[in-house]
C-alpha positions as CSV (number, residue, x, y, z in Angstrom):
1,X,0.0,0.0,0.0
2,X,1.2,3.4,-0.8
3,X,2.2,5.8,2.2
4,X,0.2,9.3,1.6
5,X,1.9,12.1,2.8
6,X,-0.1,14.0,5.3
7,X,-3.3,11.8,4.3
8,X,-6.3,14.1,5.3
9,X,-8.7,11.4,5.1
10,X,-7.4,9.5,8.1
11,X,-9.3,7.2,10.4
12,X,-7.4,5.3,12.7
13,X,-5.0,6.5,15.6
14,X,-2.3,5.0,13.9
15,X,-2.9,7.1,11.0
16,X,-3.6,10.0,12.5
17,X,-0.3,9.8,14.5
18,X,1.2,9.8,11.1
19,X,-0.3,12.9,10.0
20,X,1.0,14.5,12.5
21,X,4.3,13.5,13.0
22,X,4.8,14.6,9.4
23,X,2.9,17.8,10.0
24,X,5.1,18.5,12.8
25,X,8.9,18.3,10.8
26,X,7.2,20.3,8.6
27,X,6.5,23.1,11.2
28,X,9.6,22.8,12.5
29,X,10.4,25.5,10.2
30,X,8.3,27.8,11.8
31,X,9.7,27.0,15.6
32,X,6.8,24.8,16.3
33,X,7.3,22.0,19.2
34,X,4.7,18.8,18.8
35,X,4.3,16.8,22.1
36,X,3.9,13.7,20.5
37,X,0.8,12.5,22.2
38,X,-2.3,11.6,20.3
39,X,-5.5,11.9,22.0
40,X,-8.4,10.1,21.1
41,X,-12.0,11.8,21.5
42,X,-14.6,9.5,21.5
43,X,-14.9,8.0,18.3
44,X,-14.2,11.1,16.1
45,X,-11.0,11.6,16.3
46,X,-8.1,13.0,18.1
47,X,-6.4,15.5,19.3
48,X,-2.9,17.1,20.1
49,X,-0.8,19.7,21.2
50,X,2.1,22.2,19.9
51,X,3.6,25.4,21.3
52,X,5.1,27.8,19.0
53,X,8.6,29.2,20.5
54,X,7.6,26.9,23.5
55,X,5.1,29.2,24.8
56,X,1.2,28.7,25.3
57,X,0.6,25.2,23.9
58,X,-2.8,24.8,21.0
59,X,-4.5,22.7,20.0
60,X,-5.3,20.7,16.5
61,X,-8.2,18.2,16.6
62,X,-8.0,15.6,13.5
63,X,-11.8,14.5,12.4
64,X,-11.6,10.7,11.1
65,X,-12.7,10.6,7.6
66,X,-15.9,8.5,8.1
67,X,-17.3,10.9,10.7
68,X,-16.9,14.1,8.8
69,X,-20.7,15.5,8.1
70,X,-22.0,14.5,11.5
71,X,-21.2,17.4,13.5
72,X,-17.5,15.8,15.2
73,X,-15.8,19.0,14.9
74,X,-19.1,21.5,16.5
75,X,-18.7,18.2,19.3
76,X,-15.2,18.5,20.1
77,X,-15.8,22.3,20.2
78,X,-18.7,22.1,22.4
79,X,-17.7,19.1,24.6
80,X,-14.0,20.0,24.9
81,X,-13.1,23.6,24.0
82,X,-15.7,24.9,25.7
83,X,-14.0,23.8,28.6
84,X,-10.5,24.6,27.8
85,X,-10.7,28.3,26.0
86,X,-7.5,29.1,26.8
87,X,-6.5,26.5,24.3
88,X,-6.0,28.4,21.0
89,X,-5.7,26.6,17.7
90,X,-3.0,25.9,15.5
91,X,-4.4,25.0,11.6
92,X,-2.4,24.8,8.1
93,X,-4.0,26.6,4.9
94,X,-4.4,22.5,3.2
95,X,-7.1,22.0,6.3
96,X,-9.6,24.4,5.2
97,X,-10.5,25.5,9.0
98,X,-10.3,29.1,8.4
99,X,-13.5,29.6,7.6
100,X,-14.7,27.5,10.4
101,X,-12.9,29.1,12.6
102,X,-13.7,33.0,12.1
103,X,-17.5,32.3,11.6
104,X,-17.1,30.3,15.3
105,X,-15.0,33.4,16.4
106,X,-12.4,30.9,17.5
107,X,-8.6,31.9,18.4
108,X,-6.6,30.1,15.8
109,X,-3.0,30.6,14.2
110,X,-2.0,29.6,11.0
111,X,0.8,27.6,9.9
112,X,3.2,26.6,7.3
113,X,2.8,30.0,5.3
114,X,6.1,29.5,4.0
115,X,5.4,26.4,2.2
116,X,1.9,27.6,0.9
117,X,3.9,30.6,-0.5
118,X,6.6,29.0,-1.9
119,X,7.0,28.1,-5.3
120,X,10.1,26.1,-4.7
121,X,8.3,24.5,-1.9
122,X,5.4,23.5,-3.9
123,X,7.1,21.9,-6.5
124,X,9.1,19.8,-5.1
125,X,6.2,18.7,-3.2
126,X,4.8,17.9,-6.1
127,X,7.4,16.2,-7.9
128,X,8.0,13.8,-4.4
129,X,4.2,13.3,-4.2
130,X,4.1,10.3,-1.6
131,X,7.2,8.5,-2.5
132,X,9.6,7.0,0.4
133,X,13.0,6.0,0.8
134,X,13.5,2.3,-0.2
135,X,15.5,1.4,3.3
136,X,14.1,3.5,6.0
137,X,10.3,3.8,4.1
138,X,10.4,7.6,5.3
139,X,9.0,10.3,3.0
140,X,11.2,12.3,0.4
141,X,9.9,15.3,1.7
142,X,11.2,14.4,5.4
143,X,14.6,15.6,3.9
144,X,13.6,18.8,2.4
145,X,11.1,19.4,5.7
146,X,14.1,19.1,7.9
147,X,16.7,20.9,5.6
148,X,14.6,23.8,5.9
149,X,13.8,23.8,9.4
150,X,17.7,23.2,9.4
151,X,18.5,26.7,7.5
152,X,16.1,28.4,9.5
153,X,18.1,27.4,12.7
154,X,21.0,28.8,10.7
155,X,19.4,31.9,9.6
156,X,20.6,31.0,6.5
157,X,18.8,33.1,3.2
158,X,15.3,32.5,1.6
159,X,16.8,31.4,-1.3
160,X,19.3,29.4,-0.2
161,X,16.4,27.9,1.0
162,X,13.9,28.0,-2.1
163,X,16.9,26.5,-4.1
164,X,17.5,23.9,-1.2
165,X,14.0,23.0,-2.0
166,X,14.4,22.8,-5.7
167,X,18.4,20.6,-5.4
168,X,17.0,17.2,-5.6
169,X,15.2,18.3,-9.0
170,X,18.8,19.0,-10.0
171,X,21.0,16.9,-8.5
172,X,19.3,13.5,-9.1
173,X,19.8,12.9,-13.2
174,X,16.6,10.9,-13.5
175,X,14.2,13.9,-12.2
176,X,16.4,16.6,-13.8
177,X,15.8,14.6,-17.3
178,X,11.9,14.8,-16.6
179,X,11.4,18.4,-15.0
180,X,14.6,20.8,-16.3
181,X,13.3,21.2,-19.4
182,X,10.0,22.7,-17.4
183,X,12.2,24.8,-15.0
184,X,15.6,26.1,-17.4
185,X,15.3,28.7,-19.9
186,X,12.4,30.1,-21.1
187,X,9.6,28.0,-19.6
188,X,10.2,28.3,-16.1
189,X,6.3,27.2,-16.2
190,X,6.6,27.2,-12.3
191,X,7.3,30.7,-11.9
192,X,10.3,30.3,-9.7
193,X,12.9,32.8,-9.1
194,X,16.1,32.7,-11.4
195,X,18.7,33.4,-8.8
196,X,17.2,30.4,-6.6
197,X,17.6,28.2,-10.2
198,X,21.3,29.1,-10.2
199,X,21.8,28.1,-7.1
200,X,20.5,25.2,-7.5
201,X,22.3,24.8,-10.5
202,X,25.5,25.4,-8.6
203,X,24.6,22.9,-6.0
204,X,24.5,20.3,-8.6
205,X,28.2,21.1,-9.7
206,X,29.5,21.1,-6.3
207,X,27.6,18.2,-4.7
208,X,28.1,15.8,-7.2
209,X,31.6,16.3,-7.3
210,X,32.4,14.7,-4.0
211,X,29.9,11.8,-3.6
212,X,30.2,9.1,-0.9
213,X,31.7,6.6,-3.5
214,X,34.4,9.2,-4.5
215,X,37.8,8.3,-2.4
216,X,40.1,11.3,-1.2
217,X,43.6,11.4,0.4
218,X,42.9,14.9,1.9
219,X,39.7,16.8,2.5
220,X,41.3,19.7,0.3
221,X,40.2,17.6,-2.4
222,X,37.1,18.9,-1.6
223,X,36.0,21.8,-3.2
224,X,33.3,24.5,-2.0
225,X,31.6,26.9,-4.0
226,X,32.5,30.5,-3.9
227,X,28.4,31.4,-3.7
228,X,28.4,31.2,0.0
229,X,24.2,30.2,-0.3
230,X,25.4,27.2,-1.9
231,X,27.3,26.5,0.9
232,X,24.1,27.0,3.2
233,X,22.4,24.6,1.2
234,X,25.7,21.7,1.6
235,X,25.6,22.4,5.3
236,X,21.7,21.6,5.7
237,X,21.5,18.5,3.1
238,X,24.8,16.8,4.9
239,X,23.2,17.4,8.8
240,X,20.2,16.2,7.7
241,X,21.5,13.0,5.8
242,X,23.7,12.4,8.5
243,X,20.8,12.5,10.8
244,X,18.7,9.5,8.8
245,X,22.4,7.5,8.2
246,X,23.2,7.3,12.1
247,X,18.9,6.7,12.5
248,X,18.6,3.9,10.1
249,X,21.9,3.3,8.7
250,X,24.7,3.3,10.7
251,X,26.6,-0.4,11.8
252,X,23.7,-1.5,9.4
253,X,24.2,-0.3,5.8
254,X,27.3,-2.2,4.0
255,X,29.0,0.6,3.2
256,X,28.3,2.0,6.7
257,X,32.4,3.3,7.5
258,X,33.0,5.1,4.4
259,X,29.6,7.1,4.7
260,X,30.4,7.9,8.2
261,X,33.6,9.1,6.8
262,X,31.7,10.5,4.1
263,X,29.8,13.2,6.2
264,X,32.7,14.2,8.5
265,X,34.5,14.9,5.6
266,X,32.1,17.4,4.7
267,X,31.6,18.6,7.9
268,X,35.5,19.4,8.3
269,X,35.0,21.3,4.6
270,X,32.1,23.2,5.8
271,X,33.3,24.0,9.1
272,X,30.5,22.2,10.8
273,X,30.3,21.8,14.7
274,X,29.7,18.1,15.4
275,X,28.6,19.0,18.7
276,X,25.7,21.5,17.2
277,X,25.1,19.0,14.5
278,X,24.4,16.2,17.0
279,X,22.3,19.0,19.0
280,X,20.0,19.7,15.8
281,X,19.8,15.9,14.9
282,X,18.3,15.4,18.8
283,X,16.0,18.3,18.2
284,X,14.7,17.1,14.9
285,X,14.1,13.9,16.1
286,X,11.8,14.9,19.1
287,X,10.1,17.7,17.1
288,X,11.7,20.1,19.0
289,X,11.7,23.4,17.5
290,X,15.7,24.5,16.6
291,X,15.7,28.2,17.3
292,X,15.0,28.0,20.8
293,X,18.4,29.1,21.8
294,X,19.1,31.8,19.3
């Protein structure tokens, strides 16, 4: 059975849980913290909680798909909220609660604007669709959804981050065969910006020209690129790949000591503390938001 991506028509705990452990590394990007627990209500649905710099936590309730249409959401309101008003909301544009919300005169905050804004963003979304990663079955867009949350820790640039979100349209020869032709030149049919193109472009050149099968004698056989974006972009995609090869890979995959040698290579090249890295890697992996400390 195919895995879908933050399925919206949901109706078992186990799938809801899903839902929102992706929706949580992708609000990670906005400083979000998820707690992780899911709440049934009755048998409607559940419920959950995040806090947005780690203040005041809010609330999301997740309607099971079979019970939409019978009134679960005025129930939950009516039966739960009621009680609890000092619980506001937290909602993403693809949930269509907006409406719900202001004609209820409900506190809510709205999420992921970035990514409904982003044109970057939304294609690669679309060009991952619900596709997984053969050996650890996560979704495609874990990596970007992390990478980003990643750069944001960094303050790194928008574009390095639209162009982080476009790299594995570039990078990966299969994808770039099927959609360059749509982004380069004069199509650009996506509408994305040209400087974030070129970076990506650039990405491509420098990434693929130390891969983990390459061997070196000396890290200075390494070479950065002298667009210092570019360099954002390296730093994210390494921490984040490192993150899933020490998850699902490490003293497992065949090849595990020359990856591991792989990624401190890079870190060395990119001047990346270890220390931080392993700091982000914990935070990403408990939905902790990564700006807390800056």
């Amino acid at each position: 059975m195919t895995h879908i991506r933050l399925n919206h028509n949901a109706n078992t705990l186990q799938e809801v849980e899903i839902y929102y452990r992706e929706r949580a590394i992708q609000m990670l990007y906005e400083n979000y913290y998820w707690d992780s627990k899911i709440i049934p209500f009755e048998d409607l649905g559940a419920y959950t909680f995040f806090s947005k710099d780690y203040s005041k936590p809010m609330v999301s309730f997740y309607v099971f798909e079979n019970k939409r249409g019978q009134g679960a959401f005025n129930k939950f309101i009516e039966e739960w909220w009621i009680k609890n008003k000092w619980f506001n909301f937290v909602t993403a544009e693809d949930c269509n609660l907006e409406e719900y919300f202001k004609t209820k005169n409900i506190p809510y905050l709205l999420t992921n604007k970035f990514q409904q804004n982003s044109a970057a963003y939304n294609l690669i979304t679309k060009v991952y669709g619900n596709t997984s990663s053969i050996r650890s079955k996560t979704p495609y867009m874990n990596h970007i959804d992390e990478g980003i949350a990643i750069m944001k820790h960094y303050n790194f640039s928008e574009s390095s981050i639209n162009a982080f979100c476009l790299h594995p349209i570039f990078q990966v020869d299969d994808l770039f065969a099927t959609h360059g032709k749509d982004i380069i030149g004069d199509q650009n049919k996506y509408n994305l910006n040209p400087k974030d193109i070129m970076l990506a472009l650039e990405y491509r050149n420098i990434a693929n020209a130390y891969l983990s099968f390459r061997k070196i004698n000396s890290i200075k056989e390494i070479s950065l690129s002298p667009l210092e974006e570019v360099n954002q972009m390296l730093i994210a995609d390494k921490i984040q790949n490192y993150k899933d090869f020490m998850l699902y890979h490490y003293n497992k995959h065949e090849r595990s000591r020359e990856l591991y040698e792989y990624f401190h290579n890079w870190f060395s090249v990119l001047k990346v503390d270890i220390n931080e890295a392993n700091s982000i890697i914990e935070d990403i992996t408990n939905f902790r938001a990564l700006t807390k400390s800056l």
